[in-house]
C-alpha positions in Angstrom: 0.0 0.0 0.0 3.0 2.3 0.8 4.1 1.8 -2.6 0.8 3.0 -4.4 1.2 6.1 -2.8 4.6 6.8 -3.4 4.1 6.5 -6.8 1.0 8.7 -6.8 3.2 11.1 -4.6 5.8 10.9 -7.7 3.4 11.1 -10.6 1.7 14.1 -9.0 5.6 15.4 -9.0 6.5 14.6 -12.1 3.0 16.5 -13.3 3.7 19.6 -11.4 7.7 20.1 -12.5 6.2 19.0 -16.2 3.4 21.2 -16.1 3.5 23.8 -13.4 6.8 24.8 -12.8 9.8 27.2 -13.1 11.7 24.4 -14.3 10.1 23.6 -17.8 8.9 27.0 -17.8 11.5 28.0 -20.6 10.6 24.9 -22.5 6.4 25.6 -22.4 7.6 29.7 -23.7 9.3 27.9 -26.6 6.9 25.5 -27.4 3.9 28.4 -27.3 5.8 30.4 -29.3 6.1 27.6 -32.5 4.7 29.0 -35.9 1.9 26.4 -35.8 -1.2 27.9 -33.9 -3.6 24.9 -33.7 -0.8 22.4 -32.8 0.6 24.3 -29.8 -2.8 25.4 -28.3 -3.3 21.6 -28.0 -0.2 20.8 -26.8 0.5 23.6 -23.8 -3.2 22.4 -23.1 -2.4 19.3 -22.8 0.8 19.8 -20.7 -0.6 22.3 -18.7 -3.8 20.6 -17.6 -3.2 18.2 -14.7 -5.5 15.3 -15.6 -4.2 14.9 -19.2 -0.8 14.9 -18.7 -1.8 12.7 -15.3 -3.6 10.2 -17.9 -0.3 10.3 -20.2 1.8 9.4 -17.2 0.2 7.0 -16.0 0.0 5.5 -19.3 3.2 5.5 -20.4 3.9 4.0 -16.5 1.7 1.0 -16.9 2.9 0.1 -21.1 6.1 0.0 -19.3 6.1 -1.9 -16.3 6.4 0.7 -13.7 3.6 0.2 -11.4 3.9 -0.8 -7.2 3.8 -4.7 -7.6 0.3 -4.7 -5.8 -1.1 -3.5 -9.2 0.9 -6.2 -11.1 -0.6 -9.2 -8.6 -4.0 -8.4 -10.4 -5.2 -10.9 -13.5 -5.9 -8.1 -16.0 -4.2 -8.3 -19.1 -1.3 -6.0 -19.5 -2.5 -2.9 -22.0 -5.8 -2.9 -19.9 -3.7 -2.4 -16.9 -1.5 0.3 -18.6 -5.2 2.2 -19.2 -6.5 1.9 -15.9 -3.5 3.1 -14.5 -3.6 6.0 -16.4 -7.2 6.4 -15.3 -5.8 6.5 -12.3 -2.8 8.5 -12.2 -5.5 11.0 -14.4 -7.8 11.3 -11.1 -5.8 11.1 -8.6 -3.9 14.0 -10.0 -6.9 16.1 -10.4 -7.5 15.9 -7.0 -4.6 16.5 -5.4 -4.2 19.6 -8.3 -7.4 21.0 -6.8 -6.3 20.6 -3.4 -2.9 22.1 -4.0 -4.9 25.2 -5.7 -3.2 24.2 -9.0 -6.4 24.5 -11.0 
């Protein structure tokens, strides 16, 4: 249990330097300042919004094997898993963004 939320603790983090703060600020200025309009509204949205990038994280932790081995003990098949941990990660991040007085 300890290690589901430590790696909720650290997905939140990983959201917040990602999307929040000074650290990748330079990156998002760059990024919103690319020639294509459309393509970089999307994109900072994306970053920016704490679910979405949550849902991406999450994602991209489940396809590749980094979930707390309480998750892996379940009988789901693997690219489920990988979507419901992302599901997750997505809402779990909202929340704590809204507690936090991110969004």
């Amino acid at each position: 249990m300890i290690d589901l939320i430590f790696f909720t603790m650290a997905c939140f983090g990983l959201m917040y330097v990602i999307g929040h703060s000074v650290i990748s600020l330079s990156i998002r200025e760059r990024i919103a300042r690319l020639p294509a309009p459309r393509w970089r509204f999307w994109f900072i949205t994306l970053i920016e919004c704490p679910a979405c990038l949550g849902f991406w994280i999450g994602l991209a932790a489940g396809l590749f094997g980094y979930v707390p081995i309480l998750v892996l003990l379940s009988p789901i098949p693997h690219p489920i898993l990988a979507i419901v941990w992302g599901l997750y990660i997505a809402g779990t991040n909202y929340v704590l963004a809204r507690q936090t007085a991110l969004i």
